[in-house]
N, C-alpha and C positions, 0 to 999 in steps of 0.2 A: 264816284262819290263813296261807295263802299265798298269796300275789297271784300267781298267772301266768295270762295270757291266752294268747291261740292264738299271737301271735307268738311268746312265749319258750318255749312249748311244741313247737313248732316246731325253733325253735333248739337248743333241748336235743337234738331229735331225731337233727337233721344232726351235731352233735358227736358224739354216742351213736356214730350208727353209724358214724363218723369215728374213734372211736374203741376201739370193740371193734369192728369190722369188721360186716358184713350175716351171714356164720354164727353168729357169739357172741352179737349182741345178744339172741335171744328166750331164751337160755339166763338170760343178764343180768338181763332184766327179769322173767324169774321169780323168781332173787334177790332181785330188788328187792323186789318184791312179796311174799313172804313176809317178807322184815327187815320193811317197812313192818307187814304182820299182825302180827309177833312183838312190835314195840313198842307199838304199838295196846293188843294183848292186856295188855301188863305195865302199861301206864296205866290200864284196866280195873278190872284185879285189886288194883295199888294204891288205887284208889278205894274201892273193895268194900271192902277191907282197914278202910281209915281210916275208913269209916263203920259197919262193925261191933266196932271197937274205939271210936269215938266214945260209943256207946249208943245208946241210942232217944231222946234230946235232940235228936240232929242227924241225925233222918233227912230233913228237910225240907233240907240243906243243897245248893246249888246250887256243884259246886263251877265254874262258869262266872262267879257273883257274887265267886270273888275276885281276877280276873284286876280290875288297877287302873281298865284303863279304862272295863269293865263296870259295877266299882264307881262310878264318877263318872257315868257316864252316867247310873245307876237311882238314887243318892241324891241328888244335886247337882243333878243336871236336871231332875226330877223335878217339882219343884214351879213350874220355870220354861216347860216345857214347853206347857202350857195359853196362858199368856200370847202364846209366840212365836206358835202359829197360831191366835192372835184376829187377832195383828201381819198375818200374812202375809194371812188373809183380810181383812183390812181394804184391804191393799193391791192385792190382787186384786180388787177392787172400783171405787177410785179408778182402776187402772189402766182396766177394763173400762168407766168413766165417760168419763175423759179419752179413749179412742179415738173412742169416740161424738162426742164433741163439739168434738174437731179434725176428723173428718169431716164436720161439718155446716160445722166455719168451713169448710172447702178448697172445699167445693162454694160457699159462697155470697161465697166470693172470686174463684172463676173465674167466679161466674154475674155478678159487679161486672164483673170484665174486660172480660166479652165486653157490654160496651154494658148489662146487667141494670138491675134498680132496685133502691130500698131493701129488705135484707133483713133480718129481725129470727135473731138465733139465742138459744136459751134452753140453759143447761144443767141437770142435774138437778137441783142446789141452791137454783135461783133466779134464778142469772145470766142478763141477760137484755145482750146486745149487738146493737146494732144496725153493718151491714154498708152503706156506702154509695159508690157507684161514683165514682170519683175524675173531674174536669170533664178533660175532653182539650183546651189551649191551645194557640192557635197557637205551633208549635217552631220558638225565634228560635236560627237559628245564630251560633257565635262568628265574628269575623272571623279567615280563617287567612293567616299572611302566611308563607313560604313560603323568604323569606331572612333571616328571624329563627331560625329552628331549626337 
């Protein structure tokens, strides 16, 4: 219904007593607090109201189902729901795949680095790459000429 967290809970605080001062406010917020019952209560009893004037047809009514976006949620979504988290477990999967198997390259990248030999890496599917340590050549420098720059 209302979104406040502890910060604007807060903030409401310091205004509050900013502005009915530290003796009024507990007087205040018992005000508050009973308007807050008193309406409660009359939403209640309008409810009651309209469900026994409705008849016995609609005692099953949710009156939560006809807030719109309730509505859309539970008839629209509904059927599409299933689908999305096949989607997302599918993807939680590939994800949990692909970590595995950039970890096996890194390792057998560094193990090339450092002087290693051929390494084979397979991934789940099938893929199957082979890792091989690149030839270290003699490192011919440029000539640098010094009054050309």
């Amino acid at each position: 219904m209302l979104d406040i967290g502890a910060p604007e809970l807060l903030l409401l605080a310091v205004i509050a007593v900013i502005v009915f001062g530290p003796d009024k406010l507990p007087v205040m917020a018992r005000k508050a607090a009973a308007a807050l019952k008193y309406v409660r209560g009359m939403a209640g009893n309008a409810q009651n109201q309209l469900k026994t004037e409705l008849g016995a047809d609609f005692d099953d009514v949710d009156f939560r189902d006809l807030n719109p976006k309730a509505f859309v949620t539970k008839h629209l979504f509904a059927d599409v729901q299933p689908m999305v988290s096949d989607v997302k477990d599918d993807l939680a999967q590939i994800t949990s795949l692909s970590k595995g198997t950039v970890s096996d390259a890194t390792a057998a990248i560094d193990e090339a680095k450092s002087g290693g030999t051929r390494k084979q890496i397979s991934t789940g599917n099938g893929v199957t790459a082979t890792v091989v340590p690149a030839l270290a050549g003699p490192r011919i420098s440029t000539p640098f000429d010094p009054d050309a720059t």
